[in-house]
N, CA, C and O of each residue as an XYZ file, in Angstrom:
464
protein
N      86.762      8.885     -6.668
C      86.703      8.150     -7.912
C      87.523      8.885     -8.966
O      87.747     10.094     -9.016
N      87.869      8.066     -9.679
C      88.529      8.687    -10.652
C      88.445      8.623    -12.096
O      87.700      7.706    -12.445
N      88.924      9.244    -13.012
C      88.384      9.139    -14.431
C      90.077      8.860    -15.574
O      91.182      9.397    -15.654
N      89.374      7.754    -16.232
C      90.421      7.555    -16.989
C      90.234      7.649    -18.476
O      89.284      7.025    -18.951
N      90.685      8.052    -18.942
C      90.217      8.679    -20.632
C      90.931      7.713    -21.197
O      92.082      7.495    -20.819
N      90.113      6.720    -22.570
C      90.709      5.337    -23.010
C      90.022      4.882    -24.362
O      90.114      3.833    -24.999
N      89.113      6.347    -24.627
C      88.624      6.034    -26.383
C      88.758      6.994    -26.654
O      88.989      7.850    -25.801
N      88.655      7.342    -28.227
C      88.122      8.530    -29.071
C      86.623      8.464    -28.915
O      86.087      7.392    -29.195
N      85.994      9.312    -28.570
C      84.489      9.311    -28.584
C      83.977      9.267    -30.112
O      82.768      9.183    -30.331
N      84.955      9.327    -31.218
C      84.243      8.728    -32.943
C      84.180      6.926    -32.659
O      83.242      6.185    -32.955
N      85.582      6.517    -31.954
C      85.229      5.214    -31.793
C      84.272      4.569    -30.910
O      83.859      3.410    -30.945
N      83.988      5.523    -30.104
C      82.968      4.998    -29.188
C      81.901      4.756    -29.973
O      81.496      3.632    -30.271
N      81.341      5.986    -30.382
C      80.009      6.741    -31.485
C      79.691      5.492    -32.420
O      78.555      5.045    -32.579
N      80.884      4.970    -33.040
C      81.098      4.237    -34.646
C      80.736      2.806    -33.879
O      80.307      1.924    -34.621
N      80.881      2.454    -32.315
C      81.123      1.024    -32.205
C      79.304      1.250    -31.293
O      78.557      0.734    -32.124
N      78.818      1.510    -30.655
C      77.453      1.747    -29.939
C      76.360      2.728    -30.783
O      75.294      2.417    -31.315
N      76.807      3.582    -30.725
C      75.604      4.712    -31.461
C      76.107      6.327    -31.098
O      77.010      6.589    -30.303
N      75.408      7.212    -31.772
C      75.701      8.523    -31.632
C      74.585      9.260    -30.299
O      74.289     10.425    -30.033
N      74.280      8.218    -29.825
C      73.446      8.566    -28.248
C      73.983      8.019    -27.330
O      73.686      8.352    -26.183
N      75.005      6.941    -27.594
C      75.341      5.977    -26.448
C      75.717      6.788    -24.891
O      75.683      6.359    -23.738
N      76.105      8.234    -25.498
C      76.551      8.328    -24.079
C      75.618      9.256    -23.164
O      75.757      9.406    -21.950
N      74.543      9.908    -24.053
C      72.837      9.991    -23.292
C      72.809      9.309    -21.959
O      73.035      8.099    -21.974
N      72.602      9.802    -20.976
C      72.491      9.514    -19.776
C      73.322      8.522    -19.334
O      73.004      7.920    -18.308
N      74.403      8.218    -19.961
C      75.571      7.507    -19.426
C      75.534      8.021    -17.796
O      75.403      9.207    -17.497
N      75.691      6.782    -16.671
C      76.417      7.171    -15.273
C      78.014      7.177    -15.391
O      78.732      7.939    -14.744
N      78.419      6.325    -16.208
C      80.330      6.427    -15.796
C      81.005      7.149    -17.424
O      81.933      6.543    -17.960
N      80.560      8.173    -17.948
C      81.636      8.059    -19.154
C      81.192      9.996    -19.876
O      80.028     10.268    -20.169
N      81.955     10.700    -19.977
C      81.349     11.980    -20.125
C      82.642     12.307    -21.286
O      83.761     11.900    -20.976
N      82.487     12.955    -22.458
C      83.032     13.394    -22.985
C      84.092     14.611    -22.692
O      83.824     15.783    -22.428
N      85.681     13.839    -22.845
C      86.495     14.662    -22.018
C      87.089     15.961    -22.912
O      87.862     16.841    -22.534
N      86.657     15.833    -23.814
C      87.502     17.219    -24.856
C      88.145     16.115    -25.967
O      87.915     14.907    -26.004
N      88.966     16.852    -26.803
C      89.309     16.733    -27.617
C      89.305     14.880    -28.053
O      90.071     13.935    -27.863
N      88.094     15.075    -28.658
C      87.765     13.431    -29.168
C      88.014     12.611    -28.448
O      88.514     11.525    -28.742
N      87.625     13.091    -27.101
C      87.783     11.448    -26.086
C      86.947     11.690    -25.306
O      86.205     12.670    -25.247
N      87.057     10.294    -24.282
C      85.843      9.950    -23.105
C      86.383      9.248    -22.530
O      87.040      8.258    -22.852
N      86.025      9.959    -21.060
C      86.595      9.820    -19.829
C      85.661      8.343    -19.174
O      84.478      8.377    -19.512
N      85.906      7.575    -18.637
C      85.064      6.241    -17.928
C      85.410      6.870    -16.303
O      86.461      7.306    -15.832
N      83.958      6.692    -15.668
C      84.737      6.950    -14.441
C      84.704      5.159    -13.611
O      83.870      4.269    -13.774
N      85.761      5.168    -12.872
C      86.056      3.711    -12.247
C      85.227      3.782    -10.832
O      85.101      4.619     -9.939
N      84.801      2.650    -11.059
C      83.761      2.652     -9.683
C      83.658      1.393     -9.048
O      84.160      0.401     -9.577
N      83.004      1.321     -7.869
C      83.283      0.148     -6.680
C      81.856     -0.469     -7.016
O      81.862     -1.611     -6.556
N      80.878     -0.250     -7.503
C      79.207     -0.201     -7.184
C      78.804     -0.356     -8.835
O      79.132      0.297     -9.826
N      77.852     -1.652     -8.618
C      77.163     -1.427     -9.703
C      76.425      0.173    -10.409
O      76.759      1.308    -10.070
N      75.705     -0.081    -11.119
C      75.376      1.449    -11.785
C      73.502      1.158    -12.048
O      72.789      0.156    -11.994
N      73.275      2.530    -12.323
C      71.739      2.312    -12.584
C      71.431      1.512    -13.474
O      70.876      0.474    -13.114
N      71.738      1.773    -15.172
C      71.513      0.973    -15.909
C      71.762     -0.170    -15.534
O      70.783     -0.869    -15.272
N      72.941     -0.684    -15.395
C      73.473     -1.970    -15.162
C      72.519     -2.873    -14.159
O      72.582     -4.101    -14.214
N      71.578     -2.158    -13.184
C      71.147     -2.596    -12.084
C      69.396     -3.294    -12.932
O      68.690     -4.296    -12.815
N      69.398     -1.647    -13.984
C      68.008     -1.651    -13.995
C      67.824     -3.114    -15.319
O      66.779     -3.613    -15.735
N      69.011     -3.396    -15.621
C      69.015     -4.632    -17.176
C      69.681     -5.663    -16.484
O      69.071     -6.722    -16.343
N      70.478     -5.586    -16.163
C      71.328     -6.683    -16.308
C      71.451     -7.384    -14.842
O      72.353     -8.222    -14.851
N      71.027     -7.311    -14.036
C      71.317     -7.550    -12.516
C      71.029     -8.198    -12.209
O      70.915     -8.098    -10.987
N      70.512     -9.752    -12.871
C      69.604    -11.242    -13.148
C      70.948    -12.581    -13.387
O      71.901    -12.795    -14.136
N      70.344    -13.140    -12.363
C      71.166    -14.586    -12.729
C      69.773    -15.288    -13.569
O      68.571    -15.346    -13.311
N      70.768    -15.845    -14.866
C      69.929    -16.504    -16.083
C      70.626    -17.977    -16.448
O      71.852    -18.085    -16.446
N      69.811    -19.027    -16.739
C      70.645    -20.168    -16.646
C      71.617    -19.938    -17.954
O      71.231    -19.332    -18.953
N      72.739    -20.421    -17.833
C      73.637    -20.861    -18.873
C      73.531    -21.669    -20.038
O      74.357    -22.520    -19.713
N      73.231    -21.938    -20.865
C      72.068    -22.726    -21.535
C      72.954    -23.178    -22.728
O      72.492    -23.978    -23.542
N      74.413    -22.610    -22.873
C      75.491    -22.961    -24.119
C      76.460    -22.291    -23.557
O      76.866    -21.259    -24.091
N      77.104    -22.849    -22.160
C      78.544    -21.462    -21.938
C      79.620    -21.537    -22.793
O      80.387    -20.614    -23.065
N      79.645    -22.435    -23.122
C      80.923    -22.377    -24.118
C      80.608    -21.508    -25.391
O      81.351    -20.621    -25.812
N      79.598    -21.822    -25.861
C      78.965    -21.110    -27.399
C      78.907    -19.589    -26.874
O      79.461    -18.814    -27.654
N      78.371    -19.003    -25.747
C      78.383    -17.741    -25.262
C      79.842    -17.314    -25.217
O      80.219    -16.440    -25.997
N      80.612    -17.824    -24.433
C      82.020    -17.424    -24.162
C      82.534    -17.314    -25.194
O      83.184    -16.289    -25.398
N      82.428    -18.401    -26.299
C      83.294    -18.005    -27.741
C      83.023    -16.937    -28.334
O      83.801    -16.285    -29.029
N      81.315    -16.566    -27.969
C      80.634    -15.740    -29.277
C      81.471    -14.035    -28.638
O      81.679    -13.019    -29.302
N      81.727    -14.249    -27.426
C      82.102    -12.896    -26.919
C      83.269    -12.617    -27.324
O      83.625    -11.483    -27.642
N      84.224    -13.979    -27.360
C      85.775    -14.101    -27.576
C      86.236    -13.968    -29.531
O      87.341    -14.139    -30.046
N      84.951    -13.624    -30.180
C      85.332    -13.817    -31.061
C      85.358    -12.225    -31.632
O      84.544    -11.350    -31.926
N      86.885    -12.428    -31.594
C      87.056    -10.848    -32.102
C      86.410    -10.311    -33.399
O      86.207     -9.118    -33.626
N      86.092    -11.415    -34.278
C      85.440    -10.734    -35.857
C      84.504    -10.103    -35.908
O      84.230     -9.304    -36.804
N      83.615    -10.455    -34.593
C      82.312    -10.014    -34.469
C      82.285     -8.943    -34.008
O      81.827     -8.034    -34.700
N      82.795     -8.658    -32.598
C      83.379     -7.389    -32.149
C      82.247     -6.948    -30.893
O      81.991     -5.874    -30.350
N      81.649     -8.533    -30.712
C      80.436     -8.363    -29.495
C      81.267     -7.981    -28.096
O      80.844     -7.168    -27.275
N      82.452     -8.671    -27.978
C      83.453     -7.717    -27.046
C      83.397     -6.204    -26.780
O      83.242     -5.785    -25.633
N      83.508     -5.468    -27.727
C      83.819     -4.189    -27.587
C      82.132     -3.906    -27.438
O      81.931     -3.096    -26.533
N      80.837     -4.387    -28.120
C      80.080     -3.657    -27.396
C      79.363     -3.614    -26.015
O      78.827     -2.698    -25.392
N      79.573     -5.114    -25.733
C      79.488     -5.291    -24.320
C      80.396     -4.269    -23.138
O      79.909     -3.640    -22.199
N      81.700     -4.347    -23.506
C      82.720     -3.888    -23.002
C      82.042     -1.993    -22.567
O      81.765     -1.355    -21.552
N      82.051     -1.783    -24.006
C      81.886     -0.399    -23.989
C      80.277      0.019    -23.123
O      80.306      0.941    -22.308
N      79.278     -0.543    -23.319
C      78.253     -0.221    -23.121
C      78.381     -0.611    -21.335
O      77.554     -0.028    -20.634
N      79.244     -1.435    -20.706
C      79.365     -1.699    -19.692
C      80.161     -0.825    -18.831
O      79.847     -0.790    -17.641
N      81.268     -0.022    -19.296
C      82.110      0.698    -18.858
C      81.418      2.349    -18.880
O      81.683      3.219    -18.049
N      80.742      2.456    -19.728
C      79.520      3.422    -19.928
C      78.744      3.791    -18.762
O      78.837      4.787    -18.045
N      77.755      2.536    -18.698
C      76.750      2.287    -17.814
C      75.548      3.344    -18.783
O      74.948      4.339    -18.377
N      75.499      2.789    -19.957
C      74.685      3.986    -20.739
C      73.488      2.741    -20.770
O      73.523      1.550    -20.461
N      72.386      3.672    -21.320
C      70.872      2.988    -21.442
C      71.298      2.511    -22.570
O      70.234      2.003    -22.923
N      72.108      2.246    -23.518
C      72.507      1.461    -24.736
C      72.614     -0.148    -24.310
O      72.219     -0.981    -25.126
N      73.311     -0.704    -22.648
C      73.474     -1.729    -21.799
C      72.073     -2.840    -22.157
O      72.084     -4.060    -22.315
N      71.039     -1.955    -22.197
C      69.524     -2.561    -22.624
C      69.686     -3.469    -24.087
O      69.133     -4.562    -24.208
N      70.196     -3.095    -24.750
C      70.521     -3.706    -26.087
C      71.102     -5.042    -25.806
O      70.705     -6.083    -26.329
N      71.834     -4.970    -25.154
C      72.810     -6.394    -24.882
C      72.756     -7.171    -23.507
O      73.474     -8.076    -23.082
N      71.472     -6.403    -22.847
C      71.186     -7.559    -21.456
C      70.905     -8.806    -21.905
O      71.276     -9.826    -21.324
N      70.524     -8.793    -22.506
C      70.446    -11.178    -22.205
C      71.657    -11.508    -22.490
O      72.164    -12.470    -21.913
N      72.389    -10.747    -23.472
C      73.779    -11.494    -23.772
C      74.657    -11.587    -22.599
O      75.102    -12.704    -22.337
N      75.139    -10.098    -21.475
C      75.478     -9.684    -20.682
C      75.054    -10.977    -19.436
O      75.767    -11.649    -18.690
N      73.760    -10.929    -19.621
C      73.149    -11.966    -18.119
C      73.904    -13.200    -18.325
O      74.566    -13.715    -17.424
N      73.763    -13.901    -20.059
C      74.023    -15.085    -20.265
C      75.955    -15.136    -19.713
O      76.596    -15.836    -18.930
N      76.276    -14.019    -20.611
C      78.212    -14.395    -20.606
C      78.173    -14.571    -19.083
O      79.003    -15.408    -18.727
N      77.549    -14.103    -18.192
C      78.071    -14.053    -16.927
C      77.684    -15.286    -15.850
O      78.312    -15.691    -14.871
N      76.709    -15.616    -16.282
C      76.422    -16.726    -16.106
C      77.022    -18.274    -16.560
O      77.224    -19.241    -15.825
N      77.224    -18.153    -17.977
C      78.484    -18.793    -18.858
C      79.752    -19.080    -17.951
O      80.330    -20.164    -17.880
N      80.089    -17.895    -17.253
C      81.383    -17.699    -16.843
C      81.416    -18.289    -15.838
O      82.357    -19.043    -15.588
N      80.103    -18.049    -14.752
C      80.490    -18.840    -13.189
C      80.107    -20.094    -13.364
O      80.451    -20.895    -12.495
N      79.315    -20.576    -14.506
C      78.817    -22.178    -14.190
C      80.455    -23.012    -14.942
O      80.631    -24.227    -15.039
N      81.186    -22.197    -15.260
C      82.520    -22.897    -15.985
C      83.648    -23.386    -14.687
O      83.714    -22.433    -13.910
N      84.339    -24.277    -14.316
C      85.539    -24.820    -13.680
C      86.330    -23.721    -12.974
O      85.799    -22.632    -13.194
N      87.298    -23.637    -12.285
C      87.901    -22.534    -11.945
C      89.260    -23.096    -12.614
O      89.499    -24.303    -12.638
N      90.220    -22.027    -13.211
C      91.370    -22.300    -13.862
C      92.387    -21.782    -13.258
O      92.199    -20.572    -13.134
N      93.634    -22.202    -12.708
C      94.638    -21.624    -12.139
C      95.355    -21.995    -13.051
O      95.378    -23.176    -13.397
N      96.364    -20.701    -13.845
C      97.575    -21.038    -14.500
C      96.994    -22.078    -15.766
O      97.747    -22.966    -16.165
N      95.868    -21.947    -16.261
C      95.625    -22.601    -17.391
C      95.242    -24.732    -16.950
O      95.092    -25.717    -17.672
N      95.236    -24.528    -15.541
C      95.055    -26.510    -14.926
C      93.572    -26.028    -14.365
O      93.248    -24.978    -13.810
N      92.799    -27.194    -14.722
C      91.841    -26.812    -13.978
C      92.129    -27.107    -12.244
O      92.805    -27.894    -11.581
N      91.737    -26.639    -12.135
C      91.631    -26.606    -10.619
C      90.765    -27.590     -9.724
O      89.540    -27.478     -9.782
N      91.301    -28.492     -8.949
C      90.252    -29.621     -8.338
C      90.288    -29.732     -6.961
O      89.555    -30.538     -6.387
């Protein structure tokens, strides 16, 4: 496995919390104001112990936007807390269950056509 360093750990800190990376499985502070993610094949503990539930889709479109909407910035904490695998993931499991769920009950898109 390998580790790829891809934040400042202030931006990490400023966008999750100043614990987020407390028992993190994939993300360890690499030196000089950064953090390393390690890339992995396998779900993770946290991830297993919150989020590991198919939940009905109940607004996929309203979910998918709310993630896509950069102002909010629910992207980056999903993102981050996912690439983590930190106990912070707990904060944002229903959202996490829902987007993903959102995502497979949606059409399949090739090249922007739906696909039939």
């Amino acid at each position: 496995m390998n580790f790829y360093r891809n934040i400042k750990s202030s931006e990490f800190q400023h966008i999750l919390s100043n614990d987020a990376l407390k028992g993190s499985s994939l993300a360890a502070d690499g030196g000089d104001d950064m953090i390393d993610f390690l890339v992995t094949n396998t779900k993770q503990k946290h991830y297993l112990a919150h989020c590991d539930e198919v939940v009905e889709a109940k607004d996929p479109f309203g979910t998918i936007n709310k993630y896509t909407d950069h102002t909010t910035k629910v992207f980056a904490h999903v993102n981050l807390s996912l690439a983590a695998d930190s106990p912070v993931i707990k904060d944002h499991a229903q959202f996490i269950k829902e987007l993903s769920s959102s995502i497979l009950s949606q059409p399949l898109l090739d090249d922007g056509y739906l696909v039939t």
